[in-house]
C-alpha positions as a printed Julia matrix, in Angstrom:
232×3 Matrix{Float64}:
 72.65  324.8    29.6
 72.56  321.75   27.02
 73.61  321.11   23.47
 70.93  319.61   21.49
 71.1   318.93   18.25
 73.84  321.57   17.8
 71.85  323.96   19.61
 71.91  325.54   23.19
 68.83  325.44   25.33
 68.23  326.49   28.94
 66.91  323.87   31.71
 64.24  325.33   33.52
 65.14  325.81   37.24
 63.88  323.37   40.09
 60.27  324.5    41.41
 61.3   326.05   45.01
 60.95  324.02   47.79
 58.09  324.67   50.59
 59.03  325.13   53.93
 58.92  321.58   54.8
 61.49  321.2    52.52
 59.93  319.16   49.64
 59.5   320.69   46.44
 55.5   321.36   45.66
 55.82  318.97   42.54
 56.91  316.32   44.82
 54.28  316.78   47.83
 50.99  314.82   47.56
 47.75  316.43   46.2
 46.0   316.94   49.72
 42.68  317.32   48.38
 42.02  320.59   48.74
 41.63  322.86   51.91
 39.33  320.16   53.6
 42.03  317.51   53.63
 44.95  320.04   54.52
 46.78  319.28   57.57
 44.91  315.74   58.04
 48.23  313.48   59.25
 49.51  316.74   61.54
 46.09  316.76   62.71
 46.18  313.37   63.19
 49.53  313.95   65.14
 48.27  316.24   67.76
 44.87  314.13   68.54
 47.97  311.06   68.98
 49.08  313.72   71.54
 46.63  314.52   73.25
 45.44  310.72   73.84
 48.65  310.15   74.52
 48.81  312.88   77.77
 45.59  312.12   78.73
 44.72  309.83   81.7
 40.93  309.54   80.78
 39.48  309.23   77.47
 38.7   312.34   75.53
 35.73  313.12   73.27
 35.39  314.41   69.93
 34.26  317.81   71.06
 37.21  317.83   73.88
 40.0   316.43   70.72
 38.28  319.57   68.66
 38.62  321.99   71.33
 42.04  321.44   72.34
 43.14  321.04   68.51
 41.61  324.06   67.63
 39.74  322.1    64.6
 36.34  321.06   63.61
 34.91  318.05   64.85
 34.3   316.26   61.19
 38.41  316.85   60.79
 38.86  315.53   64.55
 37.0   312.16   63.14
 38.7   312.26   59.64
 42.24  312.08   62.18
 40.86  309.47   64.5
 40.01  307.37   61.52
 43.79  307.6    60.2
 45.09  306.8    64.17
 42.41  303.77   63.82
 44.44  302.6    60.78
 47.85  303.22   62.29
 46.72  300.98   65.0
 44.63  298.07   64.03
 44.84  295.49   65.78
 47.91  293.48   65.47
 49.8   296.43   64.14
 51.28  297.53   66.69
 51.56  297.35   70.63
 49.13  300.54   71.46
 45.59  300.39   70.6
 43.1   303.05   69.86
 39.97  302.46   71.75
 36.75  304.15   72.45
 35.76  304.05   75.95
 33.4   305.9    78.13
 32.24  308.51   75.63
 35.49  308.7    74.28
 38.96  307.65   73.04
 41.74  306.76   74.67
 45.36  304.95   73.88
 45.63  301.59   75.35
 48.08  298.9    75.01
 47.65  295.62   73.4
 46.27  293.16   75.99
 49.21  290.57   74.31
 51.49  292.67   76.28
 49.79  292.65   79.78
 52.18  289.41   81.46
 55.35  291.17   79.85
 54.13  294.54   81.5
 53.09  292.95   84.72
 56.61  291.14   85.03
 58.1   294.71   84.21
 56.19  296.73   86.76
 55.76  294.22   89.07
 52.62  296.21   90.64
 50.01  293.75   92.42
 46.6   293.85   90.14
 44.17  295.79   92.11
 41.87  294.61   94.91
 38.87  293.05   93.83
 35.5   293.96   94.65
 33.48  292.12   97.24
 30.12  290.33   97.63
 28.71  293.34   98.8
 30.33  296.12   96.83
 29.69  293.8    93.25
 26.13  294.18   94.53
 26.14  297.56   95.7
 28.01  298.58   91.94
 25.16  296.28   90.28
 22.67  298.65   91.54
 23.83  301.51   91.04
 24.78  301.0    87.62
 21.38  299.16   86.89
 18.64  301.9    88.58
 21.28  305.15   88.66
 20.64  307.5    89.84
 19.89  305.89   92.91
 19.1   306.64   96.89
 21.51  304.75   99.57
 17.85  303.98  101.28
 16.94  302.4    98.28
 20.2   300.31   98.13
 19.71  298.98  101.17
 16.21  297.91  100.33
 17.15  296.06   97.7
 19.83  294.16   99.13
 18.35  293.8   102.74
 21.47  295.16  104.52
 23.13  298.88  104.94
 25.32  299.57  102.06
 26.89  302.77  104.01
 30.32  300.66  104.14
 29.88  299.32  100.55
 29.09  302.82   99.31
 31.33  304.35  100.67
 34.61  302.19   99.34
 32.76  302.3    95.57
 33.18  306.57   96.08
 36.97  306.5    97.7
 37.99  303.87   94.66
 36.04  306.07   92.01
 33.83  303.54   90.52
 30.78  305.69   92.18
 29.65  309.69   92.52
 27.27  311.6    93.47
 24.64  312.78   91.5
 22.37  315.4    93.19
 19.58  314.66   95.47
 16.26  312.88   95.24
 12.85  314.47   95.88
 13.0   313.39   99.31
 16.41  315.2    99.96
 18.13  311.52  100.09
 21.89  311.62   98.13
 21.74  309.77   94.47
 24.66  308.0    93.04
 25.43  306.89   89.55
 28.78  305.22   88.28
 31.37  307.21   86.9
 33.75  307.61   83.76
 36.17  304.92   85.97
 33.4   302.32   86.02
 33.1   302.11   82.48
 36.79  302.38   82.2
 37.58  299.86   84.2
 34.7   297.43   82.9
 35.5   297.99   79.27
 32.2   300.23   78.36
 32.06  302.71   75.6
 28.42  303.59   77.63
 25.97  302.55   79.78
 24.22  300.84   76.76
 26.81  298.3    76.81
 25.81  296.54   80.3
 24.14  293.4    80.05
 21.3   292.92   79.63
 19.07  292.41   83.11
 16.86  289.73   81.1
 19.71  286.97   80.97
 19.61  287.21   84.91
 15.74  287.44   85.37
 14.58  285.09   88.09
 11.72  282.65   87.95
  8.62  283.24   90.03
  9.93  281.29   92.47
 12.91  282.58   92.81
 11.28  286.12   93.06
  8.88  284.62   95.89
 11.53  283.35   97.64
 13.61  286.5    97.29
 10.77  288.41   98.48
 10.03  286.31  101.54
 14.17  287.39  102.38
 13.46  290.74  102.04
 10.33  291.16  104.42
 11.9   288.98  106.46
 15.68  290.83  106.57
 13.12  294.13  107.38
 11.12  292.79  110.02
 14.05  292.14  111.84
 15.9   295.3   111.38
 12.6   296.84  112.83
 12.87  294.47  115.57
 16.02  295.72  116.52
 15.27  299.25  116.74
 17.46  301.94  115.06
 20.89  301.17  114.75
 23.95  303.58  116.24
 25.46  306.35  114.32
């Protein structure tokens, strides 16, 4: 109650508060039903990136959330905000079809001095080859591999599966096993897709160079046949 002007008027009560506790005058206009729940959405996409080893897609973020995929991109683009670059020490990236939380490469000495885990081994001559490949002509034969590069790759094929870079990918119409690189190739080389490998052009050979290359190849084959099937 209040005396104005010599007379008595009644306040009107406080609008009730919601069950987040903050009064409905006071809470933001969301924008209707189609922006409703946009920054909890955006929470449990955070969460789900957050638990997952790989990167998840849209359709994987929707499905787990239990939301539509336009709201799944609407939440993405807020996390993409929260964690420009320079923001913070996490960054949202898209990799391999997907999105995953990463952190800031500024932070990779400071975690390698924390951790103190050796960086993993590299890859040699003939597995960068054998990865080239495949990631070039996938799917692609082990026979046809070993054309290319003159040599077996059994050995080099074989390390590129147990490390995960590599899988198989069904058979040929000769019965011969394909491979084609997986979701940790692209991970591990930075690749939102296969569209994002070089481009073969900038390493195109001259004629010579082919010639030459050629003459290595018949040459590597002849004497393969030469030495008659090799053991097991």
């Amino acid at each position: 109650m209040s005396d104005t002007g010599g007379q008595q008027t009644r306040e009107s009560p406080p609008p009730p508060p919601s069950a987040s506790g903050v009064p409905a005058h006071e809470r933001p206009d969301d924008g209707g039903a189609e922006g409703a729940g946009e920054p909890e959405l955006a929470r449990t996409v955070e969460a789900l990136l957050f638990l997952s080893s790989d990167p998840l897609s849209v359709e994987e973020l929707a499905d787990a959330a239990q939301a539509g995929p336009g709201a799944v991109r609407t939440a993405l683009a807020l996390l993409a905000e929260q964690y420009a670059p320079g923001r913070r020490g996490i960054a949202l990236r898209e990799l391999a079809g997907g999105y995953t939380l990463a952190s800031d490469p500024a932070s990779e000495e400071a975690a390698r001095r924390l951790f103190s885990r050796p960086r993993a081994a590299t890859l040699s001559p003939a597995q960068a080859e054998t990865l080239a490949i495949v990631a070039y002509l996938q799917p692609v034969s082990r026979p046809e591999i070993a054309r290319i590069r003159g040599v077996s790759a059994d050995s080099a094929t074989a390390t590129l599966l147990d490390r995960g870079l590599i899988e198989e990918a069904g058979h040929s119409q000769f019965g011969a096993l394909l491979y084609r690189t997986s979701t940790q190739f692209l991970k591990l080389f930075g690749l939102r897709n296969l569209d994002e490998l070089p481009e073969v052009a900038r390493w195109d050979p001259t004629p010579e160079e082919q010639a030459e290359l050629r003459e290595r190849l018949l040459r590597a084959g002849e004497a393969r046949g030469g030495d008659g099937p090799a053991a097991g």
